[in-house]
C-alpha positions as CSV (number, residue, x, y, z in Angstrom):
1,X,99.7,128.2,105.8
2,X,99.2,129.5,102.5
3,X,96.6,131.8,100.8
4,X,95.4,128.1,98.8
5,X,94.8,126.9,102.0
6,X,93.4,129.7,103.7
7,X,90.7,130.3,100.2
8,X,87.0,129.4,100.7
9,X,86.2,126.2,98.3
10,X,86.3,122.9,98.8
11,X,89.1,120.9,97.7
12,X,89.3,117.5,96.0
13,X,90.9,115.4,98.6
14,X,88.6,116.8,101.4
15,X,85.6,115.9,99.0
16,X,86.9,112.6,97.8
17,X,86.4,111.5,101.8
18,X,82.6,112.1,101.2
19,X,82.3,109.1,99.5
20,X,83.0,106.7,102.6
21,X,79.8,108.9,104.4
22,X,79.4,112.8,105.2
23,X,80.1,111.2,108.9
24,X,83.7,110.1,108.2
25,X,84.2,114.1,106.0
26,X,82.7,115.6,108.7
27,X,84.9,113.8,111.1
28,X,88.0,114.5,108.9
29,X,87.7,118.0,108.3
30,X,87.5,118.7,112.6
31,X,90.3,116.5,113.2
32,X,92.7,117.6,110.1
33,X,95.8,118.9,111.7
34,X,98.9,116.8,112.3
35,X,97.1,114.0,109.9
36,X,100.1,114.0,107.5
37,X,101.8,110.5,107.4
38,X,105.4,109.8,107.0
39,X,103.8,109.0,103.1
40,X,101.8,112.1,102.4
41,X,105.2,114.0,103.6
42,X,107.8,111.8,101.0
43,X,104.9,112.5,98.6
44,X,104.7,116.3,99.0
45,X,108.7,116.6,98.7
46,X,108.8,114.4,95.6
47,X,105.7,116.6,94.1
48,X,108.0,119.9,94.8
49,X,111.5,117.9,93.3
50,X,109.5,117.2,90.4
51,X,108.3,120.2,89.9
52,X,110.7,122.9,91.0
53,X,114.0,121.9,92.1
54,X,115.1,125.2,93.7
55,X,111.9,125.2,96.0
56,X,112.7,121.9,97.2
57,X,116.4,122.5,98.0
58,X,115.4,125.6,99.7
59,X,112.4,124.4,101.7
60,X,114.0,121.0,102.9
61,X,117.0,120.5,105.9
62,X,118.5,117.7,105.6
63,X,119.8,115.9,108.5
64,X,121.9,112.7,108.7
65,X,120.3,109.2,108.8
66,X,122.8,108.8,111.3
67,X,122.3,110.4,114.1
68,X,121.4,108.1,117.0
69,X,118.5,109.6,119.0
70,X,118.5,107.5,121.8
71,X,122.0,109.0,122.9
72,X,122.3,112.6,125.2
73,X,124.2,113.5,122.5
74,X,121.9,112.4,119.4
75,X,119.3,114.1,120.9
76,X,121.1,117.6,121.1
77,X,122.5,117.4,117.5
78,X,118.4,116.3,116.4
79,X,117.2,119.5,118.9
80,X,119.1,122.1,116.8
81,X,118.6,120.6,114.0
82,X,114.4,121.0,114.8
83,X,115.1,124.2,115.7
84,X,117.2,125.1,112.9
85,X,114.4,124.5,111.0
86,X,111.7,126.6,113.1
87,X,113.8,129.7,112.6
88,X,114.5,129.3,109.2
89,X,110.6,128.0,108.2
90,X,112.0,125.0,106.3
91,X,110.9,121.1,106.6
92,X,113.4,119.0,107.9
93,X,114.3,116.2,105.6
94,X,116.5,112.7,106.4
95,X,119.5,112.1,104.1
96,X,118.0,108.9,102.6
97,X,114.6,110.7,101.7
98,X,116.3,113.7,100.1
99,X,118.6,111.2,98.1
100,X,115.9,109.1,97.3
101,X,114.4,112.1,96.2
102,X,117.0,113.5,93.8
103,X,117.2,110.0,92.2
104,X,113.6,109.8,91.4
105,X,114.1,113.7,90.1
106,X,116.6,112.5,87.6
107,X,115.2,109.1,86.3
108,X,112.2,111.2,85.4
109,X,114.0,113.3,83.5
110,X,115.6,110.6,81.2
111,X,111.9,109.1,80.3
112,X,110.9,111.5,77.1
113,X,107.0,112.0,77.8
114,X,107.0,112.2,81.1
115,X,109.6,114.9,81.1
116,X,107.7,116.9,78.1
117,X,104.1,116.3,79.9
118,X,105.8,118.3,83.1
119,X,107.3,120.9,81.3
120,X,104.5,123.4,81.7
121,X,102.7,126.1,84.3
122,X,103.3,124.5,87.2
123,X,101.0,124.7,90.6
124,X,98.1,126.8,89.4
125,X,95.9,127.8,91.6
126,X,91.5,128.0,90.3
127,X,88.7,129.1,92.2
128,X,85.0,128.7,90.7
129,X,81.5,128.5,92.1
130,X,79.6,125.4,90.9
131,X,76.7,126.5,88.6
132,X,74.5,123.6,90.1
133,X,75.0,123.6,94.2
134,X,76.4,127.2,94.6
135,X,79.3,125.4,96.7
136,X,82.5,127.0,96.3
137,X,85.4,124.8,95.1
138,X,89.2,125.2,94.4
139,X,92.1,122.6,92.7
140,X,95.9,123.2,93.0
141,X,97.1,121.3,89.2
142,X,100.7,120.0,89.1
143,X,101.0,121.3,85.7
144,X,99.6,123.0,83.0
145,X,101.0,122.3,79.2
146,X,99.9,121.1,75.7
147,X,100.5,117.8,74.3
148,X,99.3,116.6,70.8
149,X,98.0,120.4,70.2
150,X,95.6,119.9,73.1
151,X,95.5,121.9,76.6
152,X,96.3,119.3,79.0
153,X,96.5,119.0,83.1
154,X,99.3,116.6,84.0
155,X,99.2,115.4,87.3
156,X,102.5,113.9,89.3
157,X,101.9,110.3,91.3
158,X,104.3,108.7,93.6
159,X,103.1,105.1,93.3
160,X,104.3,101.3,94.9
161,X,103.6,100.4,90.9
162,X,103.5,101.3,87.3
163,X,103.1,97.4,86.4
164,X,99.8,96.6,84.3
165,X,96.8,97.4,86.8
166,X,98.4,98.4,89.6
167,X,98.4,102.5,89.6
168,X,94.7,101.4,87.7
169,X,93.8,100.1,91.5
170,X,95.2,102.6,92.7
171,X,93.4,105.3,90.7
172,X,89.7,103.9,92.3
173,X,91.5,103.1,95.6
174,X,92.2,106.8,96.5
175,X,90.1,108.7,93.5
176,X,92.0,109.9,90.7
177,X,89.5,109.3,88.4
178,X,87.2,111.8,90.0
179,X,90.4,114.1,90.5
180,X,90.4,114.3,86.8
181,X,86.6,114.9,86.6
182,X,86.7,117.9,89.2
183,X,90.1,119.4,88.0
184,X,88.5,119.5,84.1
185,X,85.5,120.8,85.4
186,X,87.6,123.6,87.5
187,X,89.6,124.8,84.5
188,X,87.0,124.8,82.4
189,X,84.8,127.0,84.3
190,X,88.0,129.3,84.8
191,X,89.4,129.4,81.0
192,X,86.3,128.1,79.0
193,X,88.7,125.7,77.3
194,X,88.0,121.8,77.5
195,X,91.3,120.3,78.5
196,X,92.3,116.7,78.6
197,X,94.0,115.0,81.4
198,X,97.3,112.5,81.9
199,X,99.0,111.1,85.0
200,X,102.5,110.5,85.3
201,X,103.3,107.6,87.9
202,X,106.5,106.9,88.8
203,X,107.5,104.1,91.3
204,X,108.9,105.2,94.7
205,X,111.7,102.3,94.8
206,X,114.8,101.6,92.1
207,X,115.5,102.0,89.6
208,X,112.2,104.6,89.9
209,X,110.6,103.6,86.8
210,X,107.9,106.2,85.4
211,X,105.0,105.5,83.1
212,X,102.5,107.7,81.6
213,X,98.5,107.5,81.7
214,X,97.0,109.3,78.9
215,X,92.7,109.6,80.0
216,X,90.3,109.3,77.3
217,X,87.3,111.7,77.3
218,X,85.2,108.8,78.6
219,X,87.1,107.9,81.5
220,X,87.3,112.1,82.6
221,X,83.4,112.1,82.0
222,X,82.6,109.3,84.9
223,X,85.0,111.2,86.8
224,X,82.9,114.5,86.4
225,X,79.7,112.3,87.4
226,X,81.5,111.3,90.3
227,X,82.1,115.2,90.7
228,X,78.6,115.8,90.8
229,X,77.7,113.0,92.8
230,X,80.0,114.0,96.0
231,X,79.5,117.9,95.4
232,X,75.3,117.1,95.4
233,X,75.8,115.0,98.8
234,X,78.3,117.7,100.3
235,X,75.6,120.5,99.4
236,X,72.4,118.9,100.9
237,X,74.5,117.7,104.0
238,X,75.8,121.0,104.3
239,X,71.9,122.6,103.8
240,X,70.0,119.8,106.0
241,X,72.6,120.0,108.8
242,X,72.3,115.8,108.2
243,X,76.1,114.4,107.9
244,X,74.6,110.6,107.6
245,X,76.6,107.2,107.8
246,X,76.2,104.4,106.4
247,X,72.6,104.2,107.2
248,X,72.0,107.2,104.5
249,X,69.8,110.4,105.1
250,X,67.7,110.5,107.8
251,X,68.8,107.1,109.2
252,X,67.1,105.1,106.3
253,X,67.8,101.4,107.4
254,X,70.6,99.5,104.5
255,X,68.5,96.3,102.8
256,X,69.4,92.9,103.3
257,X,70.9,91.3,100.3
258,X,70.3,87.0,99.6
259,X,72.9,85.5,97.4
């Protein structure tokens, strides 16, 4: 585990689960480890393709789609493999994944914007203390560049979907919007510079088509308020000892609603 994970502050995908109730964050943050899905884990290797090449070759073993672990054999081959891996403190990788991978890699490359947006500082690390709640908070950012004479934070997406609306639904699905609010907020309280914000997507099946989202001020600014909203409910939970559920604080009853 690394010093990122290790730091005090709260991160954005931890918080981001504090707006289903402070019962399901609380829940998530004692039951974290071995939560990564077979998803999050394509999704982390493409991030590190994408964004440095060399660390991915060296941090991934890759190991034939072919091996038949149902066999005495299979399994041996598979056991060295795992502990291959152990010894050498890389992720093991199947062939198709690491493939799939490297295609995505280059198709990127070949769409102009995309490939200029993520040519910048990439991974950056920013701590701050919020002025407001005294929490402590932190954001890893993809990349850091300039684009149009502005400061900008680009930020990679695997996605099912660039077609009209669909990364949109998938932006309030899992709280990208409110990503972009934090992650401006966490810069700027680290550089004192405003910057703007732009996803790229690109889609996770052939031929791996990429498209870029450009976010207006407006859209960043409800993310912010979204910022303050979670970070105010994570600070009195945290001060009241009162990790609510759906009923709210205190157990307040929800209200009936007629149609």
């Amino acid at each position: 585990m690394g010093f990122y994970e290790e730091a005090e502050g709260i991160r954005r995908s931890d918080l981001w689960v504090i707006n289903k109730t402070p019962m399901h964050f609380l829940y998530h943050m004692n039951h974290r480890e071995g939560k990564d899905t077979k998803a999050l884990a394509f999704g982390i290797a493409a991030h590190m393709a994408i964004l440095d090449v060399k660390q991915f070759t060296d941090s991934y073993l890759v190991f034939s789609d072919d091996i038949d672990r149902r066999t005495k054999a299979g399994r041996e081959i598979f056991y060295n493999i795992m502990q291959r891996a152990a010894e050498t403190g890389k992720t093991v990788i199947t062939e198709e994944d690491f493939d799939t991978i490297n295609e995505m890699r280059r198709a990127v490359a070949l769409d102009p914007l995309a490939n200029s947006l993520l040519e910048g500082k990439h991974e950056q690390e920013y701590y701050w203390v919020d002025d407001l709640t005294g929490e402590h908070c932190k954001c890893k950012v993809d990349c850091v560049t300039e684009y149009q004479g502005k400061p900008y934070i680009v930020d990679y997406k695997t996605t099912d979907s660039c077609e009209d609306g669909a990364f949109e639904r998938a932006a309030r699905k899992y709280g990208y919007q409110f990503q972009a609010g934090m992650y401006c907020e966490g810069l700027f309280q680290n550089t004192f510079v405003e910057h703007g914000f732009a996803f790229v997507a690109q889609e996770k099946k052939p031929p791996y088509a990429s498209r870029v989202y450009i976010c207006d001020s407006e859209w960043i600014r409800r993310g912010y308020d979204k910022f303050r909203e979670l970070i105010g409910v994570y600070h009195y939970c945290k001060v009241s000892g009162d990790w609510y559920g759906y009923e709210g604080p205190e157990g307040v009853p929800a209200e009936l609603v007629e149609d």
